[in-house]
C-alpha positions in Angstrom: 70.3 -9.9 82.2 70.2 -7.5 85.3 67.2 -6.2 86.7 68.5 -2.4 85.4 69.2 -3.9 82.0 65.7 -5.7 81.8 63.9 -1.9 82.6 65.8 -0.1 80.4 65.1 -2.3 77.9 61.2 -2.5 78.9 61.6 1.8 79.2 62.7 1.9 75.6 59.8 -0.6 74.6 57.5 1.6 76.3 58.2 5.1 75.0 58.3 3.3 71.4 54.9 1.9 72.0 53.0 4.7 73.9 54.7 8.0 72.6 56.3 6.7 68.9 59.3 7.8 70.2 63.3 6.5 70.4 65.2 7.2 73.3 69.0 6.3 73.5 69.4 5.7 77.1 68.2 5.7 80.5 69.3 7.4 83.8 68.8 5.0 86.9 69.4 5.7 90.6 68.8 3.5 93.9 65.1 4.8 95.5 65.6 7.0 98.2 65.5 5.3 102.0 62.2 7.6 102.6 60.5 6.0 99.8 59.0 2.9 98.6 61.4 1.0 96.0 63.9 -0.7 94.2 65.2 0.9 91.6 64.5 4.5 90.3 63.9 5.9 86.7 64.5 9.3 86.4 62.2 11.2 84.4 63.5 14.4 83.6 66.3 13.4 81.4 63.3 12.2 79.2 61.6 15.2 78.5 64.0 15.8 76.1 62.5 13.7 73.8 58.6 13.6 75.1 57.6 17.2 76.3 54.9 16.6 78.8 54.0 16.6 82.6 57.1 14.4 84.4 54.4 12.9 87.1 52.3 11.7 84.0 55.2 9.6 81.9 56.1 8.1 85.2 52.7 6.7 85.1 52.4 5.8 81.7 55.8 3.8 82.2 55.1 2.9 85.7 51.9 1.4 84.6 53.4 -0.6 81.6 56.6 -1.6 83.6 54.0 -3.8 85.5 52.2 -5.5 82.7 54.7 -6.4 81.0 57.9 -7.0 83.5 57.0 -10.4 86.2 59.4 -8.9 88.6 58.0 -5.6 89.0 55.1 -5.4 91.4 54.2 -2.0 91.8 55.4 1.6 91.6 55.2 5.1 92.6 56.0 8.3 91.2 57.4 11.4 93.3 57.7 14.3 90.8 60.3 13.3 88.1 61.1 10.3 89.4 59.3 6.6 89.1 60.3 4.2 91.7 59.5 0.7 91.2 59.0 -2.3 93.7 61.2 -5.2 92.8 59.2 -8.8 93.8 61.9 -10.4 96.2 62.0 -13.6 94.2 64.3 -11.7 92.0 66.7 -11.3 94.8 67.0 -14.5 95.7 67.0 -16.4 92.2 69.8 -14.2 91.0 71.2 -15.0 94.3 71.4 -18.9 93.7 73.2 -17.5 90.2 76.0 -16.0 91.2 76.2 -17.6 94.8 78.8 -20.6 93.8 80.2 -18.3 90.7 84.0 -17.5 91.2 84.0 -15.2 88.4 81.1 -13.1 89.6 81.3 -9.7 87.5 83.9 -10.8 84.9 83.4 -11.0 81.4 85.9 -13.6 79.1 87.4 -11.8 76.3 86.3 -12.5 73.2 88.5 -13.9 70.3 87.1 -11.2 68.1 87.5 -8.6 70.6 90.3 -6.0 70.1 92.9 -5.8 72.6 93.9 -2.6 75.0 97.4 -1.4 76.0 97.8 0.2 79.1 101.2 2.0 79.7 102.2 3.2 83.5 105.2 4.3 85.4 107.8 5.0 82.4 110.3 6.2 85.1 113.6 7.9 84.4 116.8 5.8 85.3 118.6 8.8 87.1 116.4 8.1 90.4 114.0 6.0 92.4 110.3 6.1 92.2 108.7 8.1 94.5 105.5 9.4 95.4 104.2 10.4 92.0 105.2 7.6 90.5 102.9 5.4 93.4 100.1 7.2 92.1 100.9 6.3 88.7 101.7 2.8 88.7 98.8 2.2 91.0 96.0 4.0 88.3 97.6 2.2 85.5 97.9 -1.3 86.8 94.1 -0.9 88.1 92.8 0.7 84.8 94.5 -2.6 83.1 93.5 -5.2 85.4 89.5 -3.6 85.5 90.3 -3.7 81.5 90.9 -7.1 82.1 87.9 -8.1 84.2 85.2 -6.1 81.6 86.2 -8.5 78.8 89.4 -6.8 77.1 92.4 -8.8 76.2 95.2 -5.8 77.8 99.0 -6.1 77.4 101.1 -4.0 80.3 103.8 -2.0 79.7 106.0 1.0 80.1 108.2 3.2 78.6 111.9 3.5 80.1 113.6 7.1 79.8 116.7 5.6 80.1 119.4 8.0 77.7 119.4 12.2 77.3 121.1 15.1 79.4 119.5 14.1 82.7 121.1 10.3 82.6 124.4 12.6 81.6 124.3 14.2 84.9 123.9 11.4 87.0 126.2 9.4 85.4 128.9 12.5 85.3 128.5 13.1 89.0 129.3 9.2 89.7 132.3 9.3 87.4 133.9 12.6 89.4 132.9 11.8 92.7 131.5 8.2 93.3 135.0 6.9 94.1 134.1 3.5 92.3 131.3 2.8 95.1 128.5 0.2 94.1 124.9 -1.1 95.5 127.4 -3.9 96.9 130.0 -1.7 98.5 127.6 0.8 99.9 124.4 -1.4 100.7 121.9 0.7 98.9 119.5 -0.2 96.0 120.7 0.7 92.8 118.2 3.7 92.0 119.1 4.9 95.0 122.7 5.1 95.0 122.1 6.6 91.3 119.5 9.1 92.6 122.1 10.2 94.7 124.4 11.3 92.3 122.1 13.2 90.5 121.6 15.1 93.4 125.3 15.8 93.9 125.4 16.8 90.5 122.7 19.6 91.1 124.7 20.9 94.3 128.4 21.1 92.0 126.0 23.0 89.3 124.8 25.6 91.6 128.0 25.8 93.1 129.7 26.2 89.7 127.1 28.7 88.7 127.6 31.4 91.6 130.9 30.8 91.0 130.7 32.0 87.6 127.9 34.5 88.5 130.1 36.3 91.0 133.0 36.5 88.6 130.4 39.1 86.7 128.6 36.3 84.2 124.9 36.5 84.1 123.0 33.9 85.5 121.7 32.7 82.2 125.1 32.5 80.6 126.5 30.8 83.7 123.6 28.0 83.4 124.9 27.4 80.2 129.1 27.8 81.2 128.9 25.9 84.3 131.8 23.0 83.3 129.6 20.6 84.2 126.6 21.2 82.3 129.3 21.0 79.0 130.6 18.2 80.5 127.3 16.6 80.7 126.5 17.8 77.0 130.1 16.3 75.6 128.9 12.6 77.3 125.8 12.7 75.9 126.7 13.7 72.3 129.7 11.1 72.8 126.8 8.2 74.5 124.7 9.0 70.8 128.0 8.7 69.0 128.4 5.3 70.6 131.3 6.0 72.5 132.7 2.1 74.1 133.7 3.6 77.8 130.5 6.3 78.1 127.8 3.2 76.7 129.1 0.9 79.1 129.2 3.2 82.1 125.8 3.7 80.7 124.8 0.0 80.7 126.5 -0.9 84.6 124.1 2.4 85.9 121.2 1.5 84.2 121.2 -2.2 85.3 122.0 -0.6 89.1 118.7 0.9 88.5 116.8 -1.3 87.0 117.3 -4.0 90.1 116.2 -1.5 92.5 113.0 -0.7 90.1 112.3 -4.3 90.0 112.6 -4.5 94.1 109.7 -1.4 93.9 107.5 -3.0 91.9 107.3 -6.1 93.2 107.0 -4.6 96.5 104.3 -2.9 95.3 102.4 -5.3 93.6 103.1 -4.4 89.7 103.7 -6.3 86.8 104.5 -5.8 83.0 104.2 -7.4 79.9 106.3 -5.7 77.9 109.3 -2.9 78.5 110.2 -0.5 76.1 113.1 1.7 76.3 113.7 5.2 74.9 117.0 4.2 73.9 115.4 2.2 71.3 112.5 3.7 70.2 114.2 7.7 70.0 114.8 7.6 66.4 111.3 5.9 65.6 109.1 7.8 63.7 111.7 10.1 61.6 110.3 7.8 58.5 106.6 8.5 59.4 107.4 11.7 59.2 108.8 11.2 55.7 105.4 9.6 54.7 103.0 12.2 56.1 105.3 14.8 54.5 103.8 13.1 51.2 100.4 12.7 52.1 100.4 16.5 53.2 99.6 16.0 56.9 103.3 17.9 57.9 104.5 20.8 56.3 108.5 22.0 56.2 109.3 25.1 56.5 112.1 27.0 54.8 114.2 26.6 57.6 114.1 22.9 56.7 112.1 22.3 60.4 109.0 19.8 59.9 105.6 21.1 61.3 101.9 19.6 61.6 99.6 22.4 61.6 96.6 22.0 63.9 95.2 25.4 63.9 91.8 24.3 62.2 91.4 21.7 65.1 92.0 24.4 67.8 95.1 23.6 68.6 98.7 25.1 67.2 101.2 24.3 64.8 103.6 21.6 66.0 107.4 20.6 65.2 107.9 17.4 64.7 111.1 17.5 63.0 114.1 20.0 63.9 115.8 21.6 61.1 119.2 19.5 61.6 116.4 16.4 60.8 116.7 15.5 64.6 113.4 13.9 66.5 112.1 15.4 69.4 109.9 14.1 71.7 106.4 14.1 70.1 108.3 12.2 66.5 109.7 9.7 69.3 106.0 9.0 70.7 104.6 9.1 67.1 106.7 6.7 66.0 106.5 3.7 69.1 102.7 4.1 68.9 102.9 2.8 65.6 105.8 -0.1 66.8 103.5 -0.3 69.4 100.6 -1.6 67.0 103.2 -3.6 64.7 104.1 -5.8 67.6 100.7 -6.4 69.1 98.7 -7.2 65.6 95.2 -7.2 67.7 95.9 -4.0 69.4 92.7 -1.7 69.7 93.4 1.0 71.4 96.0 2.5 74.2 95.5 3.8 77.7 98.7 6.7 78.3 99.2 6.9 82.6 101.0 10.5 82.8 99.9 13.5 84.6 97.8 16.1 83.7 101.0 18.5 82.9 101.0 16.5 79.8 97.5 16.5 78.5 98.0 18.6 75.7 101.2 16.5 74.7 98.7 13.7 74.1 95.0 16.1 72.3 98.4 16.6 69.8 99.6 13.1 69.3 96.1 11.6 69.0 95.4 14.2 66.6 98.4 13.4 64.4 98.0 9.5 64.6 94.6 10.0 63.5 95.4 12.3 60.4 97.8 9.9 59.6 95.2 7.3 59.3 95.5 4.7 62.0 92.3 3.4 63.0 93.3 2.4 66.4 94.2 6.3 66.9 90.5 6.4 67.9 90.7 4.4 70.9 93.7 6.4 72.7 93.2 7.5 75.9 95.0 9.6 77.9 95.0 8.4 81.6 95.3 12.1 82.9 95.5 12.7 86.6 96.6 15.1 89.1 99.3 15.6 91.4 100.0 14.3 94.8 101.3 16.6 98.0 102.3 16.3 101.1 101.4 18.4 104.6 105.4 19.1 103.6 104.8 20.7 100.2 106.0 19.8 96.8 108.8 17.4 96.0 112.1 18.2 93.9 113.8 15.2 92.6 117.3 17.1 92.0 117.0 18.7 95.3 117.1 15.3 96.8 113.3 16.4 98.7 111.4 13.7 96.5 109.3 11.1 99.2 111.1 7.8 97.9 108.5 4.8 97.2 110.5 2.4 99.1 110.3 4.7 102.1 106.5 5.1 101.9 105.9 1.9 101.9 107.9 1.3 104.7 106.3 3.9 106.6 102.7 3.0 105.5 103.7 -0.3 107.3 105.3 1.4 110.6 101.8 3.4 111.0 99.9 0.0 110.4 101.8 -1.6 113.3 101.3 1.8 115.6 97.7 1.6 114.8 97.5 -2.1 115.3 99.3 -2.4 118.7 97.4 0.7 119.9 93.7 -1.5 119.0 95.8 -4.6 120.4 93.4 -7.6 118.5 96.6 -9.4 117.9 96.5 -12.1 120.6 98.0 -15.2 119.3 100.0 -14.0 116.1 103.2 -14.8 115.7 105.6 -12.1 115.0 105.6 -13.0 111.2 102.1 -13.4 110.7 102.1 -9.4 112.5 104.4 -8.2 110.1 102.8 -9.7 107.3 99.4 -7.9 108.4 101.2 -4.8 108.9 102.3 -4.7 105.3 98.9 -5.9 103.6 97.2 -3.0 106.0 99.5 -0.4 104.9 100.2 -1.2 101.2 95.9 -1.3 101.7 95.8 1.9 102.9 98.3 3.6 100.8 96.6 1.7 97.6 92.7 2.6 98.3 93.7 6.1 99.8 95.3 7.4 96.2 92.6 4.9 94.1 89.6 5.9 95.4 89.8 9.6 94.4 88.8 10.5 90.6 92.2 10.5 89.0 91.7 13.7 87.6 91.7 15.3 91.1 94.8 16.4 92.8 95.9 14.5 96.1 96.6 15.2 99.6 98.3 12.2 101.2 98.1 12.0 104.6 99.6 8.7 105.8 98.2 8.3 109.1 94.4 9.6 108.5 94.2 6.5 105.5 95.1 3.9 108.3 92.4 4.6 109.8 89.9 1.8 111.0 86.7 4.1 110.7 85.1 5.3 107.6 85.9 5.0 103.7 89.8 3.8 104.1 91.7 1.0 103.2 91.7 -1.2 106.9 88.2 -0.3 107.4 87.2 -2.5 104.5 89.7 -5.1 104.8 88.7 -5.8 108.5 84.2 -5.9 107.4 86.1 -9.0 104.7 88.2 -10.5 107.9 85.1 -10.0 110.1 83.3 -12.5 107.8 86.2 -14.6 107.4 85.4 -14.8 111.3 81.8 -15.5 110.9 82.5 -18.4 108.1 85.0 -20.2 110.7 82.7 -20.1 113.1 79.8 -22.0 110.8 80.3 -25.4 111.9 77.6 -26.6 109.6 77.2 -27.2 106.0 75.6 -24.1 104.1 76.5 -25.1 100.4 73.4 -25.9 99.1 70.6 -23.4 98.3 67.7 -22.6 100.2 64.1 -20.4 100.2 63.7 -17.8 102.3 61.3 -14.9 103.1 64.1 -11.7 102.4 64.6 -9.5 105.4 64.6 -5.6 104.6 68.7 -5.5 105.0 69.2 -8.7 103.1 67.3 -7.3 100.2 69.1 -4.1 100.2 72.9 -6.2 100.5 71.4 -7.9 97.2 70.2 -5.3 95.6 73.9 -3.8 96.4 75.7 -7.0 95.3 73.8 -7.3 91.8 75.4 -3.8 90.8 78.8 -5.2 90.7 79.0 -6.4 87.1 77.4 -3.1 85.8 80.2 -0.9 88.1 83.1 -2.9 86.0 81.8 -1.7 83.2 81.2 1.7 84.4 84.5 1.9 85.9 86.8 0.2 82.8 84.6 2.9 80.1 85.5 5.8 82.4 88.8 4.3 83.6 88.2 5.0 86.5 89.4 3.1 89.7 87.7 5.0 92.4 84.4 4.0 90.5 85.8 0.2 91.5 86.4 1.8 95.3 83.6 3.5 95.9 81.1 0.7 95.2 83.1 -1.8 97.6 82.9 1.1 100.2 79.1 1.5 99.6 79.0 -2.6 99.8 80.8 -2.8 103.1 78.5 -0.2 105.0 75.7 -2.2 103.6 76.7 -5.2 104.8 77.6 -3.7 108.1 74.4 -2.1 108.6 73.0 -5.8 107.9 75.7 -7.4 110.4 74.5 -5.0 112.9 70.1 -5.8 112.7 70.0 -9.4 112.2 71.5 -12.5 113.6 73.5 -14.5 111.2 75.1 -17.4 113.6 72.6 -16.5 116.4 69.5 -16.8 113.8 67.3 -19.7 115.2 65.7 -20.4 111.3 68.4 -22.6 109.9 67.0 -21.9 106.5 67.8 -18.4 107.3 71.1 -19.0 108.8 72.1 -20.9 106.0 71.0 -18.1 103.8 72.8 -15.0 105.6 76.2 -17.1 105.9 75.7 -17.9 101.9 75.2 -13.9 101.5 78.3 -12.9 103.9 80.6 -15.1 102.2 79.2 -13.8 98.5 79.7 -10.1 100.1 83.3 -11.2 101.3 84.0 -13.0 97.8 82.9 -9.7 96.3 85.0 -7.5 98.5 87.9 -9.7 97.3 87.3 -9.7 93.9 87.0 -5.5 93.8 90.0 -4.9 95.7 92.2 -6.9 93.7 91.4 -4.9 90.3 92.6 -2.0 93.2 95.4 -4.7 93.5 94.8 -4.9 97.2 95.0 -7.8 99.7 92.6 -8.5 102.2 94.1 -10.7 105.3 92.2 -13.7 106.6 92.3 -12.5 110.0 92.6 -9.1 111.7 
């Protein structure tokens, strides 16, 4: 049990005991620097439940904190808040813990322990990923593996949007004016080469339509005239119909694009359990529909059109059936949450990774999977975050101004190299080792630069200031863990078995900073949250800096006390490792 843990309990003891009163929970902070302490309690959040002077519960709790808890030795109180004095011997017994402990913060799922699904990127097939999709696929593979790490057993998937008008147009575009050219003829990925056609496709369109709007047709009407808008209609209804020549042109794109996706994500450092394509799961949920027509939780109208009327929850009424009996989006993502739970029996709950255009989308669909009487309905979350720009502005995908993922990595790893040549610590790499640690830097920086902001906030990217080898970036924290990769080379003794010392101030305050690490997990998989993950490694490296820089580790004469600080650097390097791969960032051995 943690030292936070243990008070809380000890707080909830006391209030019982002194004041006959239950309190849910209690609100913790780290003691200022200008006072004495630990750990703080703050009082005010109390007072809700024991009206009284703030100074004078602080200590009555102080006071019985101390009787009754070995490890606290003392306290003070400073208006509403009780700071407590932690006996050192805590420190360094939890420290002898965890100190050999490989798994340090994880928690083993438990058999009876519900499982989580996480769903990120869910691309379309008409173009590469870019920039928005980083974002995404970075949250939602960090959100699953911090899942992951706080005990939960968590599948990883996606959704493919792989069939409707906007697969039409690249497709179309390709058969008109692609001249048979391939990824193998040309040299390009396969999402590329596709992207590019649905680019073309949007110059012919506008093309078509002042055409059509200088002949005297309104712009409106020449949208819908354009020849190859109707052309891209007619290949879609023929691609539902099943038409041979249209499905396979279909298939050969698709798998052009689904090579080049692969290439992304492994470049990228993704993975996925399980793929799911809207070509399959479209027509799902037309029969749910049928059954919750029954059990009155949709309505039809006269028009024959299906509804779901959410007016008493706040929200509006919803179609979920068109009056020809055709699905549309919010039947389609009804009906694979449900084929979702068929094919993963122990599923709990779902995480959704989409943007925050979509949030109410998904207040609408959790709504309607509840009414319709799924249990798991009340573990869906939507993963809702904001959007990322550029110093450029905003990026249109059919205007061919989208910043490509492929290209941002590559250019993450170009500023990596600039920075790295400028600082010139190099010496005696070989040019593969250099371009190795260009790519961990940059995919580092790109990774903790996007993760380390709430999701919910919008972005500015800016590629060069997150390379930077100063402050709370990426490189910064990757070169405090290859500094004490350094410092554990140089440690030409053996420091494996534990030892007693007398705790300097900054060691104390590294422990106190390393025993939070279980607790942030937690905090950060209930809030799913990544920065939460980010933040704390940040707040761990300056603290071990700030102990780097006012002791002697190597240098120290007490080899009791050399022992110990090469045992905590290594535990703090461990650490830093461990957090940045639920970021799904590498750290490099040597900088």
């Amino acid at each position: 049990m943690s030292i936070q843990n243990l008070i809380e309990t000890k707080v909830k003891e006391a209030f019982l005991s002194l004041y006959e009163t239950e309190i849910p929970s209690v609100e913790f902070q780290a003691t200022r620097k200008d006072f004495e302490g630990d750990i703080t309690v703050v009082i005010f959040p109390l007072l809700r439940y024991k009206k009284g002077n703030p100074v004078q519960i602080g200590e009555d709790l102080g006071k019985y904190l101390v009787e009754n808890i070995k490890e606290v030795t003392n306290y003070n109180v400073v208006k509403g808040f009780l700071n407590l004095i932690i006996d050192d011997s805590f420190y360094t017994n939890f420290f002898n813990q965890i100190a050999t402990d490989t798994t340090y913060g994880f928690v083993s799922p438990s058999a009876n322990n519900s499982s989580r699904m996480v769903e990120y990127s869910s691309p379309n097939t008409n173009k590469p990923l870019h920039l928005g999709h980083v974002r995404n696929v970075l949250l939602g593979y960090s959100v699953a593996e911090i899942l992951k790490a706080s005990g939960k057993k968590v599948y990883k998937t996606q959704i493919i949007n792989d069939r409707g008008i906007h697969i039409c147009k690249s497709m179309l575009a390709w058969e008109k004016f692609g001249n048979g050219e391939t990824p193998e003829s040309t040299g390009l990925k396969g999402d590329k080469l596709v992207g590019n056609y649905y680019v073309k496709f949007d110059q012919e369109y506008k093309k078509e339509i002042a055409t059509l709007v200088a002949s005297g047709i309104s712009e409106d009407d020449a949208k819908k005239q354009a020849p190859l808008f109707v052309e891209a209609q007619e290949m879609l209804r023929k691609w539902e119909a099943g038409d041979t020549a249209i499905v396979s042109l279909w298939e050969t794109m698709n798998g052009w694009v689904y090579k080049g996706f692969d290439v992304t994500y492994k470049n990228i450092g993704v993975d996925f359990d399980k793929l799911y394509y809207e070509s399959n799961t479209y027509l799902l949920g037309k029969d749910v529909i049928e059954d919750g027509l029954k059990s009155g939780v949709f309505y039809k109208k006269e028009d024959g059109s299906v509804w779901c009327d959410l007016t008493e929850d706040g929200l509006d009424e919803k179609l979920v059936l068109r009056s020809d009996g055709t699905a549309v989006y919010m039947t389609q993502d009804i009906g694979t949450a449900i084929q979702r739970a068929k094919d993963f029996t122990d599923l709990g709950g779902m995480v959704y990774t989409v943007g925050n255009e979509q949030d109410y989308h998904f207040k609408v669909l959790f709504l309607i999977l509840k009414k319709l009487g799924y249990s798991w309905a009340e573990s869906l979350y939507h993963l809702s975050y904001g959007m990322v720009d550029l110093p450029s502005g905003k990026m249109k995908s059919r205007e061919g101004t989208v910043v490509d993922a492929d290209d941002l990595m590559d250019e993450m790893t170009n500023t990596a190299r600039e920075i790295s040549e400028e600082l010139g610590k190099l010496e005696g790499y070989s040019n593969e080792e250099k371009e190795e640690l260009y790519r961990v830097i940059g995919l580092g920086a790109l990774k903790y630069f996007i993760l380390k902001v709430d999701p919910k906030k919008r972005i500015l990217f800016d590629p060069q200031a997150s390379v930077d080898f100063q402050g709370n970036t990426g490189p910064f924290i990757q070169y405090t863990y290859a500094r004490i990769q350094s410092i554990l080379r140089k440690a030409d003794f053996d420091y494996s078995n534990p030892v007693s010392v007398e705790l300097h101030a900054k060691e104390k305050e590294l422990l106190k900073q390393l025993e939070l690490y279980p607790e942030v997990i937690q905090q950060a998989a209930k809030n799913y949250s990544p920065a939460v993950i980010a933040n704390y490694t940040y707040d761990l490296v300056k603290e071990f800096n700030s102990f780097y820089q006012n002791v002697h580790i190597l240098g120290e004469e007490n080899q009791d006390k050399k022992v110990f600080r090469v045992q905590l650097s290594k535990k703090v390097a461990d650490t830093i490792k461990s957090a940045f791969s639920l970021l799904g960032i590498q750290v490099p051995e040597r900088m």
